[in-house]
C-alpha positions in Angstrom: 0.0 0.0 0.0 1.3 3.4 -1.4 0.6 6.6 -0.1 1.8 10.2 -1.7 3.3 12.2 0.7 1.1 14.5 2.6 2.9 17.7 1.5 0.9 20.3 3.6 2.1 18.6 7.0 5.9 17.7 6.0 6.0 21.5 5.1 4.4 22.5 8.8 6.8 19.5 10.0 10.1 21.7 8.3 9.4 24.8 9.4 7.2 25.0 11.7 9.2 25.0 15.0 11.8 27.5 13.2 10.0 30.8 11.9 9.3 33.8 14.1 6.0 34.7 12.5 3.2 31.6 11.9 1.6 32.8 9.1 0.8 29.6 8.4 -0.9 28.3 11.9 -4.9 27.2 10.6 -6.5 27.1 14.1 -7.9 29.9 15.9 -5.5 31.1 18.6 -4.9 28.4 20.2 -6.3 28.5 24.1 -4.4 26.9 27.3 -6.4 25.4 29.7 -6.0 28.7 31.7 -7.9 30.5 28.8 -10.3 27.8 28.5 -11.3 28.3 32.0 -11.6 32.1 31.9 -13.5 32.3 28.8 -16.1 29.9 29.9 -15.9 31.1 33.0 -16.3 27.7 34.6 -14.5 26.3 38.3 -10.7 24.8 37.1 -10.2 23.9 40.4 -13.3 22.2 40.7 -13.0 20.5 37.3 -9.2 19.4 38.1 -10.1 17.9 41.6 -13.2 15.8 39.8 -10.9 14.6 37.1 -8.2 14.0 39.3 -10.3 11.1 41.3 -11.1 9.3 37.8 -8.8 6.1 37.7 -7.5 6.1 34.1 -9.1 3.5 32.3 -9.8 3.3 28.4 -13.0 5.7 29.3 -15.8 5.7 26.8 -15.0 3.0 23.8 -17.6 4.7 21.9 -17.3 8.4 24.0 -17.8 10.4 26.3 -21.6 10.9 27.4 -21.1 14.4 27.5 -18.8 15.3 25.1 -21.3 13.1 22.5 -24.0 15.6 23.8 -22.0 18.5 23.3 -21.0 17.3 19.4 -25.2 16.8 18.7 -25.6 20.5 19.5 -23.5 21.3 16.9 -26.3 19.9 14.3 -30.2 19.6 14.2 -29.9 15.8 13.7 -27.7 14.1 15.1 -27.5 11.8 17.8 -25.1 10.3 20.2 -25.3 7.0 18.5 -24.3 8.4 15.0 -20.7 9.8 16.8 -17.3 8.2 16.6 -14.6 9.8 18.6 -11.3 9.5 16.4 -8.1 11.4 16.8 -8.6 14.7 15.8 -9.7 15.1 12.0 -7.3 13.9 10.3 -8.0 10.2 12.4 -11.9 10.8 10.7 -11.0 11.9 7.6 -8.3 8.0 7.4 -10.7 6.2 9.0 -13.9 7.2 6.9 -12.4 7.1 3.4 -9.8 4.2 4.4 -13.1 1.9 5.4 -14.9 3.3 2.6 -12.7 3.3 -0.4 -11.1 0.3 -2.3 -9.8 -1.0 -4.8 -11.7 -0.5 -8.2 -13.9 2.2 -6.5 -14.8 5.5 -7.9 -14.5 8.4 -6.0 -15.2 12.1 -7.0 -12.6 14.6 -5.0 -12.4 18.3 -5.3 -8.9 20.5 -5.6 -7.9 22.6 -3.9 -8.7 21.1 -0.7 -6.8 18.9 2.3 -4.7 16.4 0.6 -6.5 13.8 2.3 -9.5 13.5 1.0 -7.8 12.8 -2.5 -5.1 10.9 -1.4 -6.1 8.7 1.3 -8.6 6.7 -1.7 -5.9 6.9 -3.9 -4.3 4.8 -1.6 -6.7 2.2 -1.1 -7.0 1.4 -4.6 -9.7 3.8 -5.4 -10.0 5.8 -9.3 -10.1 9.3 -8.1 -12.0 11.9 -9.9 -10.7 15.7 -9.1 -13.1 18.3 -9.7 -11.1 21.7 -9.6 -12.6 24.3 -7.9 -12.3 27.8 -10.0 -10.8 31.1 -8.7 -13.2 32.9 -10.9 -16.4 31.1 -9.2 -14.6 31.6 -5.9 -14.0 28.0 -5.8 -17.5 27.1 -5.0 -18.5 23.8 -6.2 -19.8 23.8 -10.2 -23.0 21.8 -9.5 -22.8 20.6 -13.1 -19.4 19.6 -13.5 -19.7 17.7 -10.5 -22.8 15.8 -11.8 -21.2 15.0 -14.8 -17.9 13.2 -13.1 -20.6 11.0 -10.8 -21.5 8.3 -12.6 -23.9 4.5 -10.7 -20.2 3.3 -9.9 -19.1 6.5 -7.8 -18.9 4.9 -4.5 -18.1 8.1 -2.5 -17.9 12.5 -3.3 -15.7 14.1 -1.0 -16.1 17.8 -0.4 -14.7 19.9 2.2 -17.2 23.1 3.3 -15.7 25.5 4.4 -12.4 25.1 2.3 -9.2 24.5 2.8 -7.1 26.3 1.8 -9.6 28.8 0.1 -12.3 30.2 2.7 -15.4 29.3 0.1 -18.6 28.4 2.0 -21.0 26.4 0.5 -24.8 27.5 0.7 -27.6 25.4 2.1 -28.8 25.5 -1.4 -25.5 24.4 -3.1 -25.3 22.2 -0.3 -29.2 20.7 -1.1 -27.5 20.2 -4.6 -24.9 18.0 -3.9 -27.0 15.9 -1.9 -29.5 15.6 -4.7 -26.4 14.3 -6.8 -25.2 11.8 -4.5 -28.7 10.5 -3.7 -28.9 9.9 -8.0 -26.6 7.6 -7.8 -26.6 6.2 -3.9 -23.1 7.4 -3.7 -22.0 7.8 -0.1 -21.3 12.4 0.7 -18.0 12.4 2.7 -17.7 16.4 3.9 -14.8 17.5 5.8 -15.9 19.9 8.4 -13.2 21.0 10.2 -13.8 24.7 9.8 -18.0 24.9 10.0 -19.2 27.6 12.2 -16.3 29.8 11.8 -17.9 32.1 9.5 -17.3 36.1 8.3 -21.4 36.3 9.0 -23.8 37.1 12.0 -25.8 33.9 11.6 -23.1 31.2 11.3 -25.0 28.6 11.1 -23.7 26.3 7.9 -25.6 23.4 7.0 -24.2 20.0 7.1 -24.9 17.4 4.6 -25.4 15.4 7.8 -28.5 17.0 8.5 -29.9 16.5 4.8 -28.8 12.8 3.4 -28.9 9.4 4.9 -25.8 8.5 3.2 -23.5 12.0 4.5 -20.7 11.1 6.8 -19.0 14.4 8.4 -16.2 15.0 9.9 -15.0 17.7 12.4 -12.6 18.5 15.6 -11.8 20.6 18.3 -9.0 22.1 16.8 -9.7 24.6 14.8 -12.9 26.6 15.7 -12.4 25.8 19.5 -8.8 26.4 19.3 -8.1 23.0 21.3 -5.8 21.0 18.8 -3.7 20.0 21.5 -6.6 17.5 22.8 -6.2 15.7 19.1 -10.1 15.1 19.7 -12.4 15.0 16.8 -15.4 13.1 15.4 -17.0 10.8 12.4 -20.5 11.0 12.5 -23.0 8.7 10.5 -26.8 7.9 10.4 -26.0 4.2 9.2 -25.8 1.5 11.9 -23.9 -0.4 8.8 -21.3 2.0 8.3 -21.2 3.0 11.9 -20.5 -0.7 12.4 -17.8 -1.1 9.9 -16.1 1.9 11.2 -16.0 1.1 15.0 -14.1 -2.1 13.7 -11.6 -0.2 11.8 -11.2 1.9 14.6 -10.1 -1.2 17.3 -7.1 -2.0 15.0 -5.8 1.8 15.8 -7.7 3.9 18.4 -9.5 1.9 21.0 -10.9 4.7 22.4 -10.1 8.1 22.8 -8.3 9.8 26.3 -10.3 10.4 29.2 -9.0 13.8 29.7 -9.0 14.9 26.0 -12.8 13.9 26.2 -13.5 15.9 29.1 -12.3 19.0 28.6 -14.2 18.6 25.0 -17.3 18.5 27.2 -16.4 21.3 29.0 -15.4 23.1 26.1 -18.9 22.1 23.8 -20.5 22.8 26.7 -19.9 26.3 26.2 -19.5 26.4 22.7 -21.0 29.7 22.5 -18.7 31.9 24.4 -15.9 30.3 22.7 -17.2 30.3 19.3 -17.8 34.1 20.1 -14.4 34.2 20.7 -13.2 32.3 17.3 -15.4 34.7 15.0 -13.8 37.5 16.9 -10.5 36.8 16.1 -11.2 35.6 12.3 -13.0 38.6 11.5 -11.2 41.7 12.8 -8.1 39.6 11.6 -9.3 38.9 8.1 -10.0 42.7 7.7 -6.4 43.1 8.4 -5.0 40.7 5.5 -7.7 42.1 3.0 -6.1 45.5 3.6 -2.8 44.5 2.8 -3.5 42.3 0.3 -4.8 45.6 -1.2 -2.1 47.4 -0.4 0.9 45.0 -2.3 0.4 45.5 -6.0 1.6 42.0 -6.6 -0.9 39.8 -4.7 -4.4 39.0 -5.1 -7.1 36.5 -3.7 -10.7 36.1 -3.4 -12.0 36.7 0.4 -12.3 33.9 2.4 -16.1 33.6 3.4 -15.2 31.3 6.1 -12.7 29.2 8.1 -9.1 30.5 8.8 -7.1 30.4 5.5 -7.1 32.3 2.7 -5.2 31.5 -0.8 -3.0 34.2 -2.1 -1.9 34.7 -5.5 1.7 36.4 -6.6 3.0 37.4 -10.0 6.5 36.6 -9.6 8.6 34.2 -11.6 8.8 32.2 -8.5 7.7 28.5 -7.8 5.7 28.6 -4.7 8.0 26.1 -2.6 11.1 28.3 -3.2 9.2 31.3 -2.6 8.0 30.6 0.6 11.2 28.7 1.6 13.5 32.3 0.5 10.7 33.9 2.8 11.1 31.9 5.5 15.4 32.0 5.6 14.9 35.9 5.2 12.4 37.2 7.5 11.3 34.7 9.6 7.6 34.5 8.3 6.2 30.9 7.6 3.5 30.6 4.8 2.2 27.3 3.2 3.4 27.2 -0.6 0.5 27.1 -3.3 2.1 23.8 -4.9 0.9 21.7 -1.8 -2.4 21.8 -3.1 -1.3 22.2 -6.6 -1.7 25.8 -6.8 1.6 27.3 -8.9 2.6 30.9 -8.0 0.6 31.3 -4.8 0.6 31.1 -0.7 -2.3 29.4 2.1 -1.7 32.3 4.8 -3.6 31.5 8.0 -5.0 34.5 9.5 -6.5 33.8 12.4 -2.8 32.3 14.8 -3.1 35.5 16.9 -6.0 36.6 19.1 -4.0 40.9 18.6 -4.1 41.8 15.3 -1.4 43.8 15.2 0.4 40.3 15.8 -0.8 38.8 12.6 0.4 42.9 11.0 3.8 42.2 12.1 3.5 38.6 10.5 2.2 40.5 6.6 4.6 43.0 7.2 7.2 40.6 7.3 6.1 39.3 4.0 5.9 42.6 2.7 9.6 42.5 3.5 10.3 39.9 1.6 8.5 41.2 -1.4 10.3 44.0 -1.3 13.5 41.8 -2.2 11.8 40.6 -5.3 11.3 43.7 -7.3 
């Protein structure tokens, strides 16, 4: 069994611990347990004692009680019984398209989008599909295209809403769409949503496939809208005791069950998912208003404006291929971008906009760039 590299992460992996500006960090400031405390405005000491007296067994094979509860109020429909706890997203995202996907399978994939859900079915044997998402329809999904890729033999569509690494936000009715195309053909709707809720709207609210199609599977964390990715929690969820079935038995060959104390403070956390989430669309807003600005400002650069998530995909003009550009960016002033190639996008830059909760933080990050630029022309 073959996998490609997963360039996004052995980029991160490089670099990551070496810059002075993280221009390329995709959760929302990251909180300590301190933070956590103080914005919910909960009892740590209280909380610590109570864990403190648990004897550390396996917990929850199938989760938490309350951290299940807390993931269902995230969506209209779902229950506790349709959740798998997995290790972070990226354990959902393997184990949903690794027990899906095999060989001779179809699969239809868009690009840009995380590496996974392209690469991970390649693996298994699958015939991938890519549908590539346009910069001139701001990389929202081309309802026809798509239907015309899906055939009777397409055994799973993987989208990822928002996107990664572009911001687009799918609608409920673009949404509605999909579904209507993978309920055609009784293909299985795989949606990565890692980024849902963290939207540049007052109502916030983005539909999940979940909530629409018997067939949806979803995906999700606590990493990067609740700015917890150092619990490595995040969910599967599916309304098909089949599939449910099949998955729990992938999992026991590499998960078990996930940590007791990465499940509770995700109960604590999703228990007061408002006041964080408050929090989240705080920081990605007055932050993204900050890179549009300067995007403006460099003659150079362009991008279309996130609608939601954390990431953004910048475009340059120079006679540059994205890996030695942001490589030359990083040895001369510090900043740390993601190149363009790693989702196959020549001549441009993910920046992730949202690593600082000051934005004059993530302005001493673009300036850095701008610094950089400067050494171009």
């Amino acid at each position: 069994m073959n996998i490609k590299d997963f360039a996004v992460e052995q980029w991160m992996n490089e670099w990551e611990t070496k810059c002075t500006y993280n221009v390329a960090e995709t959760c929302t400031y990251s909180l300590t347990l301190d933070q956590l405390f103080e914005v919910c405005g909960g009892d740590r000491a209280q909380f610590m004692n109570d864990f403190a007296q648990r004897r550390l067994t396996y917990g929850d094979i199938e989760g938490n009680p309350a951290f299940l509860k807390g993931v269902c109020n995230l969506y209209e429909t779902v229950e506790p019984g349709h959740i798998i706890p997995t290790h972070g997203a990226a354990g959902a995202n393997y184990l949903v398209l690794s027990t899906l996907c095999g060989p001779g399978d179809h699969v239809v994939s868009i690009m840009p989008t995380y590496q996974q859900l392209y690469s991970i079915p390649e693996m298994c044997g699958a015939t991938v599909d890519i549908l590539h998402l346009e910069k001139d329809a701001h990389y929202h999904v081309d309802a026809e295209k798509l239907a015309a890729l899906v055939t009777d033999d397409t055994k799973v569509i993987c989208i990822n809403n928002p996107d990664n690494p572009t911001g687009a936000l799918l609608s409920r009715e673009e949404i509605e769409t999909i579904v209507d195309i993978a309920r055609a053909h009784g293909s299985w709707l795989m949606c990565d949503e890692v980024y849902r809720l963290l939207t540049q709207d007052d109502d916030g609210f983005t539909t999940s496939p979940i909530d629409l199609y018997d067939k949806a599977v979803v995906t999700s964390s606590m990493s990067k809208v609740w700015s917890l990715a150092g619990i490595r929690l995040g969910w599967a969820i599916t309304k098909s005791p089949e599939l449910r079935h099949d998955l729990l038995s992938h999992r026991d060959y590499d998960l078990i069950s996930c940590g007791m104390f990465d499940e509770a403070v995700g109960a604590y956390a999703l228990a007061h998912a408002d006041k964080i989430l408050a929090r989240s669309r705080r920081i990605v807003r007055q932050n993204l208003a900050a890179l549009e600005a300067w995007v403006d400002s460099e003659a150079h650069l362009s991008f279309v404006r996130p609608e939601a998530g954390t990431t953004a995909l910048v475009y340059y003009d120079y006679d540059l291929d994205s890996y030695e550009f942001c490589t030359r960016m990083i040895e001369t002033t510090g900043a740390l971008v993601t190149p363009g190639d790693a989702f196959e996008e020549p001549k441009s830059m993910r920046i992730g906009y949202a690593y600082s909760d000051n934005v004059d933080d993530l302005k001493k990050g673009l300036a850095a760039i701008s610094t950089f630029l400067r050494t171009l022309e």
